[in-house]
C-alpha positions as CSV (number, residue, x, y, z in Angstrom):
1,X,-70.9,-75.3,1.3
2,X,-72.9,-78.1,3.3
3,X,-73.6,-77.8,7.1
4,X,-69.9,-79.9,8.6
5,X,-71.0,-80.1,13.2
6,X,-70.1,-82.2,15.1
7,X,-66.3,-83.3,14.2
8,X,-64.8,-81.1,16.6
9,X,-62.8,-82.6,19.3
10,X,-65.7,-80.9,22.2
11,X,-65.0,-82.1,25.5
12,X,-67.6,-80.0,27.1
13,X,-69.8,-83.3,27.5
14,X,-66.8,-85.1,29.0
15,X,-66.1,-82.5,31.2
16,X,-69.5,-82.5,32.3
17,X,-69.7,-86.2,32.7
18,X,-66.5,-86.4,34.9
19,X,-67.9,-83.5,37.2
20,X,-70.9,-85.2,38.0
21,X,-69.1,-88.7,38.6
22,X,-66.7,-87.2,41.1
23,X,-69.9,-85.5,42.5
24,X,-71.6,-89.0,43.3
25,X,-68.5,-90.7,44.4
26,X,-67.8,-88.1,46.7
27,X,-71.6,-88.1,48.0
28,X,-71.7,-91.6,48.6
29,X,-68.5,-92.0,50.9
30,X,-69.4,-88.9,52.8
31,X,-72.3,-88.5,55.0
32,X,-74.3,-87.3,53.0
33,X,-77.9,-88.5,52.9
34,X,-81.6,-87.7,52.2
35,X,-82.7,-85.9,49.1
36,X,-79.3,-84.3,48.7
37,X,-77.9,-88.0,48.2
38,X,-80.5,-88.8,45.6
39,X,-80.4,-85.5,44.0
40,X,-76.6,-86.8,42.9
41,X,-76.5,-90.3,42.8
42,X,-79.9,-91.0,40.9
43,X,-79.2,-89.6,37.9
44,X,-75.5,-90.9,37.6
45,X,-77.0,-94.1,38.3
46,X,-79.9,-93.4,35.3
47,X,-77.7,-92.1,32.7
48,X,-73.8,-91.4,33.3
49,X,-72.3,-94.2,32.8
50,X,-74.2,-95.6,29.6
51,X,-73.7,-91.6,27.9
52,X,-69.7,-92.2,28.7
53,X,-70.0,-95.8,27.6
54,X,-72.2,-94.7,24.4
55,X,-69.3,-91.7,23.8
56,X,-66.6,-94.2,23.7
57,X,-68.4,-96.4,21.0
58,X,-69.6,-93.6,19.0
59,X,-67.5,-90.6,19.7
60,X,-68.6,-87.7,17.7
61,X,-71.9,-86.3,18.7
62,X,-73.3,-85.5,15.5
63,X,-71.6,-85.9,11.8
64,X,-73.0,-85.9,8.5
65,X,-69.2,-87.4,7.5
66,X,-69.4,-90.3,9.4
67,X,-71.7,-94.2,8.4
68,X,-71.7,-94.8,12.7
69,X,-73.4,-91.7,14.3
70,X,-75.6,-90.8,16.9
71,X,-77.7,-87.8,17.5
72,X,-80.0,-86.5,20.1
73,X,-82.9,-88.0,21.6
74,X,-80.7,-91.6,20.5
75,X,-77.8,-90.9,22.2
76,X,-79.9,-90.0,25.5
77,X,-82.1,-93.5,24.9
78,X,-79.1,-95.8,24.7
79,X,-77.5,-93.8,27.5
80,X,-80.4,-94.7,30.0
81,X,-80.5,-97.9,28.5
82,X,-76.8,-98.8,28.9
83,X,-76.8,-97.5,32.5
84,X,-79.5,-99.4,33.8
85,X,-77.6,-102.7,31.9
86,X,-74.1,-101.6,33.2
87,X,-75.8,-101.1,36.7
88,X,-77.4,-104.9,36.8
89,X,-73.8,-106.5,35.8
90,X,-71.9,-104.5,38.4
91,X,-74.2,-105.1,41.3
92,X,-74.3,-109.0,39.9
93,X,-70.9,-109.3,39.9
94,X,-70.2,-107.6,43.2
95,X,-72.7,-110.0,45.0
96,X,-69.6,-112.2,44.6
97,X,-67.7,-110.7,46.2
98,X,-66.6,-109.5,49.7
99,X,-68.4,-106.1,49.0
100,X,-71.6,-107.4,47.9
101,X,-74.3,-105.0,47.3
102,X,-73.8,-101.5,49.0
103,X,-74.3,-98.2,47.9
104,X,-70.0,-97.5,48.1
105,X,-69.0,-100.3,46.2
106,X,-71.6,-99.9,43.1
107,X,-71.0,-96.0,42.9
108,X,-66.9,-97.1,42.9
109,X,-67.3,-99.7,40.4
110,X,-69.7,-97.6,38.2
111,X,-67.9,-94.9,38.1
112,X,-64.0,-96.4,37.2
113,X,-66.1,-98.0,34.4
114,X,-67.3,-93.9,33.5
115,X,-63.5,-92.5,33.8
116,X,-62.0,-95.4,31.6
117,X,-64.9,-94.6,28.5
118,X,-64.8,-90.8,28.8
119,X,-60.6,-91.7,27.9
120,X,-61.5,-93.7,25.5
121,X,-64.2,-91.3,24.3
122,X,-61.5,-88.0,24.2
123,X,-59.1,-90.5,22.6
124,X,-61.5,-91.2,19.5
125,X,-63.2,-87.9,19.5
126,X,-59.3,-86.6,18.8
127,X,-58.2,-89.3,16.5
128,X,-61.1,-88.8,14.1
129,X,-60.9,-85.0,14.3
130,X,-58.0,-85.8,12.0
131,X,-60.7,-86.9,9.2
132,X,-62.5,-84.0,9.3
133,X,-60.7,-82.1,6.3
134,X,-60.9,-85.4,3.8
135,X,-64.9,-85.6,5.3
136,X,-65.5,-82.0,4.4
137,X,-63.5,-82.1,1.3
138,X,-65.5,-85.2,-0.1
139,X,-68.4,-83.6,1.1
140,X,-68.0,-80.3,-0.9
141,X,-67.2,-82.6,-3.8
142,X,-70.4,-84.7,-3.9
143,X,-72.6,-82.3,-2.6
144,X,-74.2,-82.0,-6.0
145,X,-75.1,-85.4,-6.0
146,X,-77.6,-87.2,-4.1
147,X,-76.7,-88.8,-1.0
148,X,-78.9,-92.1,-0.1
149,X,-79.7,-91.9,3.9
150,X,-77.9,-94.4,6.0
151,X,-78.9,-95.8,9.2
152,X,-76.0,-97.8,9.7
153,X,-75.4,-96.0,12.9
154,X,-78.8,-96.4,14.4
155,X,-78.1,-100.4,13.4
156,X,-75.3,-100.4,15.3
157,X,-76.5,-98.9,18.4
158,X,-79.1,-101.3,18.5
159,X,-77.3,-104.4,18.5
160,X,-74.8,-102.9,21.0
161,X,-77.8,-102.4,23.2
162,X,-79.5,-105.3,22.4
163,X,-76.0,-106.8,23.3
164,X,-76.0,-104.9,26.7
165,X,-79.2,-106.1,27.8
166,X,-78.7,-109.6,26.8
167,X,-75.8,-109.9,29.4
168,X,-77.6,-107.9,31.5
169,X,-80.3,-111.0,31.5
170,X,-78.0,-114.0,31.5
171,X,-76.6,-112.2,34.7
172,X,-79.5,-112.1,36.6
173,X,-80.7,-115.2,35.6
174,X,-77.4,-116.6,37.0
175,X,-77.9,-115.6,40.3
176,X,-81.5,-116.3,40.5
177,X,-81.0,-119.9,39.7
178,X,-77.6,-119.7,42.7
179,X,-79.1,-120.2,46.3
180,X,-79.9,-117.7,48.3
181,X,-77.3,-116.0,50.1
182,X,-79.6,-114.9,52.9
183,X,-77.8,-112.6,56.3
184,X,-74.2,-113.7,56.8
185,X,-73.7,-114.1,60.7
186,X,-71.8,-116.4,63.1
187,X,-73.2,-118.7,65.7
188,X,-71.0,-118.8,68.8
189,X,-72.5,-121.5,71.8
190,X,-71.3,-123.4,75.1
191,X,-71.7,-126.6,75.4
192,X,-71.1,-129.5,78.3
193,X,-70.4,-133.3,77.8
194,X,-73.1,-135.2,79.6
195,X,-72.7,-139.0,79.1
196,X,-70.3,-138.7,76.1
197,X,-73.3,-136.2,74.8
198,X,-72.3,-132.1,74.1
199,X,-76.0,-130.3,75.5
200,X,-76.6,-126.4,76.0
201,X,-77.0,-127.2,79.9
202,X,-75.2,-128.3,82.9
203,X,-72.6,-125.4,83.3
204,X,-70.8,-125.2,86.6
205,X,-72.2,-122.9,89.4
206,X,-69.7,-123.2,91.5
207,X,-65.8,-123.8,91.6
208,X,-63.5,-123.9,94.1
209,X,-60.2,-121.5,93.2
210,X,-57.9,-123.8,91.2
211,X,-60.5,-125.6,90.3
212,X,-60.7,-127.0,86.6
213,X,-63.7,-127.4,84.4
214,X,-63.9,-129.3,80.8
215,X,-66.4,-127.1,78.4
216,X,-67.1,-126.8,74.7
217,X,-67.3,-124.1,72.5
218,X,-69.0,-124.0,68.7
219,X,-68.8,-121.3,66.1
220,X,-70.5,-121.9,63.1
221,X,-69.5,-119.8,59.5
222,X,-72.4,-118.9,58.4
223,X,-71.0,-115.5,56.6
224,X,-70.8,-117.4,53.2
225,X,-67.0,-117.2,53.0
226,X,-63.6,-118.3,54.6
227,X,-63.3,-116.8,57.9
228,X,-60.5,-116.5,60.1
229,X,-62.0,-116.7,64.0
230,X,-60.0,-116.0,67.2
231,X,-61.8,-116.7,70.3
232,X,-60.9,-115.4,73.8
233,X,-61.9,-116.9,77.1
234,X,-61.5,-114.8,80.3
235,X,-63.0,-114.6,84.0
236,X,-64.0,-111.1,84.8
237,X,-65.2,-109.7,88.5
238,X,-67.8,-106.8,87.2
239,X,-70.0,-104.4,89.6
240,X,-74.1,-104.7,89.6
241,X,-73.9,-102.1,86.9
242,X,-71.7,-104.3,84.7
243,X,-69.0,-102.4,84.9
244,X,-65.3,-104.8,85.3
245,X,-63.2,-104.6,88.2
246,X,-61.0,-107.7,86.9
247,X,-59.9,-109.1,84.8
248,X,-58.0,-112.7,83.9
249,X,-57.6,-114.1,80.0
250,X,-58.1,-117.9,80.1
251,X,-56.9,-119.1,76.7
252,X,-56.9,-117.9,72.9
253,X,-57.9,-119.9,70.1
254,X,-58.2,-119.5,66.5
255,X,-59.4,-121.1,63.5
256,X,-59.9,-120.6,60.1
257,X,-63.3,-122.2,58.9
258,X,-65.1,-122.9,55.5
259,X,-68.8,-121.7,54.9
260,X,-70.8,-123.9,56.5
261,X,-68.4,-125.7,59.1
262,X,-68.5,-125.8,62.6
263,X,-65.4,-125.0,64.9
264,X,-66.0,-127.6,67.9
265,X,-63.6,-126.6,70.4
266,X,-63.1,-128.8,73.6
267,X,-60.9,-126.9,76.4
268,X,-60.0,-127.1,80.4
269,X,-61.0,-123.6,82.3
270,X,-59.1,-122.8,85.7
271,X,-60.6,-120.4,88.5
272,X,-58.0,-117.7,89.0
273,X,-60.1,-115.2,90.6
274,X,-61.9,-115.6,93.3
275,X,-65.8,-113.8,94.4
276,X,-69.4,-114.5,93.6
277,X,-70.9,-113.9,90.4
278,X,-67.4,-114.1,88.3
279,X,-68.3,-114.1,84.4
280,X,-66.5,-116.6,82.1
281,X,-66.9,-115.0,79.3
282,X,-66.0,-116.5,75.8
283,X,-65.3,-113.5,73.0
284,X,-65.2,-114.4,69.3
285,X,-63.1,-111.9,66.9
286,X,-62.9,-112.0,62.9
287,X,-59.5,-111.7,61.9
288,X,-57.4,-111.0,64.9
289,X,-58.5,-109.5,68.3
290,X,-57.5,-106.3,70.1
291,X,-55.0,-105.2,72.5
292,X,-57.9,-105.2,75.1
293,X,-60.7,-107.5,74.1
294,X,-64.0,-106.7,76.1
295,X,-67.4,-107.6,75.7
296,X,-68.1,-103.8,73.7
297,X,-65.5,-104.6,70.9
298,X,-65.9,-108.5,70.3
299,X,-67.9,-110.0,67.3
300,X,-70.1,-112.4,69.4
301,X,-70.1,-112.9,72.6
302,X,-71.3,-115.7,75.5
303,X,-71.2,-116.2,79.5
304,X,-71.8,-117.7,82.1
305,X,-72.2,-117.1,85.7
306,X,-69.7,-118.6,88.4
307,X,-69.1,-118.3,92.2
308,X,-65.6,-118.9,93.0
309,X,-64.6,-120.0,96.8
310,X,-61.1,-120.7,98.3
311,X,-60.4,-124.3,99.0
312,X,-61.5,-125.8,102.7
């Protein structure tokens, strides 16, 4: 009787795989850090997710019954090799996105693609455990005769690699030759009209309570997607420490603006409180605002400084 390993529907591998996946996953949206992090994630970066790949495209581990097969020290190769590729196009890919780069969002990604194979994988290794009696049986019968070696499996693996890697290429070379997408951030200014000319200068020192001013406000997208702005004006009476005594809300605007564009916004403010040093403060949310906006929970912020009398 010949040597028959390998056809067995094992899971042991799988299970294995899965453990360590929910292991990283759960390390990366914890607090976990230092050495403990890397301990996990590093090598289900380096190899878990090209072995499940690899065990969905060649299910059994080792079979002397089957043309596609993969044994040992090839198996771990293309494993490395297929995570390192699978790695690139996910954290290509989600640099479209509103995730972008971040530890969370490739350990997510990377690991959905490791559940869905290791199916796959227990799916096949189960369908072709039914094969296993007509493999042994034809085996038995031509064991007398000489079998030629086939490499057919190692060909295989090679052009699904060599596949892999290609992408894996093409992808980078896609975003290297997009522009940079450099820090996302929004610019938020006040401006004054000076001779039909908008300048960072000229504010008003001094109103008299009821008193109206004309300003500008700016905010520029520069976050490299749509954005939805709100921005709150308000007086506030604060203590040398900074702390507020008062507070009044001016006026709230919102805008949804295109990366790149600038929100030019040309408004009246009204004294409504009355002291020295009042701060008109201008607060700029990203989608929506708060039940109390302050200066601590806005996105940007900008003052200035205004003494407010009673009228004469």
């Amino acid at each position: 009787m010949g040597r028959w390993s390998g056809t067995s529907t094992g899971v042991s591998d799988i299970v294995v795989i899965s453990v360590v996946t929910t292991l990283a996953l759960a390390a990366t949206v914890s607090s976990i850090d230092g050495l403990l992090l890397a301990a996990v994630a590093i090598p289900f970066l380096l190899f878990v997710p090209g072995y499940a790949l690899i065990a969905a495209l060649f299910p059994n581990r080792e079979s002397m019954y089957q043309q596609h097969r993969l044994v040992g020290l090839e198996r771990t190769l293309y494993a490395v090799v297929a995570s390192i590729c699978l790695a690139v196009i996910v954290g290509v890919n989600l640099d479209y996105t509103i995730w972008q780069i971040r530890p969370v969002p490739v350990v997510s990604a990377l690991a959905v693609v490791t559940y869905l194979s290791t199916l796959v994988a227990l799916y096949r290794r189960k369908t072709s455990s039914s094969e296993t009696t007509k493999s042994a049986v034809q085996f038995n019968t031509l064991s007398n005769s000489r079998r030629q070696p086939s490499d057919g499996g190692v060909r295989l693996g090679s052009i699904v690699v060599g596949v892999a890697i290609v992408v894996a290429l093409v992808s980078v070379a896609l975003v290297a030759a997009q522009p940079q997408r450099g820090e996302t951030y929004t610019e938020l200014g006040l401006l004054t009209e000076n001779n039909g000319t908008l300048q960072a200068d000229g504010y008003p020192e001094e109103m008299a309570l009821g008193e109206s001013s004309e300003l500008y406000f700016t905010v520029v997208n520069r976050e490299q997607q749509q954005t939805d702005y709100v921005v709150v004006v308000q007086f506030t009476q604060t203590t040398p420490t900074g702390d507020v005594t008062e507070s009044a809300r001016l006026d709230t605007y919102s805008e949804t603006i295109s990366p790149g564009d600038t929100w030019q916004q040309r408004h009246t403010v009204t004294a409504v409180l009355e002291g020295e040093r009042l701060r008109l403060t201008y607060l700029l949310y990203r989608d929506g605002i708060p039940e109390q906006p302050t200066v601590d929970n806005a996105y940007r912020e900008t003052h200035i400084w205004v003494d407010v009398t009673q009228n004469d």
